[in-house]
C-alpha positions as CSV (number, residue, x, y, z in Angstrom):
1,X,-14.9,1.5,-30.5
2,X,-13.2,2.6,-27.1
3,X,-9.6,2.8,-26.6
4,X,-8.4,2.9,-23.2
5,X,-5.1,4.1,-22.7
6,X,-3.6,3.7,-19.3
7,X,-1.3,6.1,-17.1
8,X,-1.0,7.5,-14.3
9,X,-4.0,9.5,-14.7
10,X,-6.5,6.4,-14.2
11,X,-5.6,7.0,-10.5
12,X,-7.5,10.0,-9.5
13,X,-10.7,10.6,-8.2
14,X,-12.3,12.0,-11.5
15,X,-11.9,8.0,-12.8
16,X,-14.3,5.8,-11.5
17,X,-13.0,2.8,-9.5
18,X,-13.7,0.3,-12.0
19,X,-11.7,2.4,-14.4
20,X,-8.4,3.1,-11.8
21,X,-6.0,0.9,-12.1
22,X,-4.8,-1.6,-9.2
23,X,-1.0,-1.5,-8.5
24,X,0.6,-4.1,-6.8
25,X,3.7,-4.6,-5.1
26,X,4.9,-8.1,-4.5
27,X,8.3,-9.2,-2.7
28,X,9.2,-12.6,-1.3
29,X,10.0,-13.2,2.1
30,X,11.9,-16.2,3.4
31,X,10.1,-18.8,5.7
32,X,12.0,-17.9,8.9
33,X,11.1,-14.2,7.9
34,X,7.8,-14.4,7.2
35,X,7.3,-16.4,10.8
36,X,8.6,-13.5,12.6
37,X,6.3,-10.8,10.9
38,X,2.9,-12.9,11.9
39,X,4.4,-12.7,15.4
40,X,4.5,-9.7,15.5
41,X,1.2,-9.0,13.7
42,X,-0.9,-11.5,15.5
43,X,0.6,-9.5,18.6
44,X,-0.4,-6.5,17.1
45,X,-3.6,-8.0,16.1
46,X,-3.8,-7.2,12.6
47,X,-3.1,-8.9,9.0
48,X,0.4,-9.0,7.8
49,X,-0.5,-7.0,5.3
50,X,-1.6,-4.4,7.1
51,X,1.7,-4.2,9.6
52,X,3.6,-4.8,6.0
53,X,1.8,-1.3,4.8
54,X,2.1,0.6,8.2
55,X,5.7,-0.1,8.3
56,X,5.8,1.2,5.3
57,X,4.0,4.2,5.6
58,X,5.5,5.0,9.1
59,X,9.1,4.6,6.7
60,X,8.4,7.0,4.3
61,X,7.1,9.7,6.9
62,X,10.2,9.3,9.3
63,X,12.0,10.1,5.7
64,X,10.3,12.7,4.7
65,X,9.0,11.8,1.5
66,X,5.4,12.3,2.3
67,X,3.5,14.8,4.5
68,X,0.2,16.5,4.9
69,X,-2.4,15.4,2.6
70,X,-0.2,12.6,0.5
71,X,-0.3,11.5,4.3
72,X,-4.2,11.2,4.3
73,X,-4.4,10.1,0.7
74,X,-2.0,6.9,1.8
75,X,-4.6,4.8,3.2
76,X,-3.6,1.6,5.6
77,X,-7.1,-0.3,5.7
């Protein structure tokens, strides 16, 4: 019998994918809001989600709280 015990550690490279564990963030957006971000993305030309995680990413590098290779590791495709 296997018993799988999940933490952090299902995240790293040793783990094979279908072993890692998928976190998601969700939020809700009002109408009027979310309106204004596909503007800007279709301007942009890319998904919402994807201007949702560069914004994001761009935010937590202008504060600081990740550089060099947690940089590269924080993937925007």
């Amino acid at each position: 019998m296997e018993i799988n015990n999940f933490n952090e550690d299902t995240n790293t490279p040793d783990v094979p994918k279908s072993k890692q564990l998928v976190q998601m963030l969700s939020f809700r957006v009002v109408p009027a809001y979310f309106r204004e971000i596909e503007k800007v993305a279709t301007k942009k030309n890319v998904s919402v989600s994807k201007l949702i995680r560069t914004y994001i990413k761009e935010g937590m590098k202008q504060d600081n709280e990740i550089s060099g290779k947690e940089n590269s590791d924080f993937r925007v495709e």
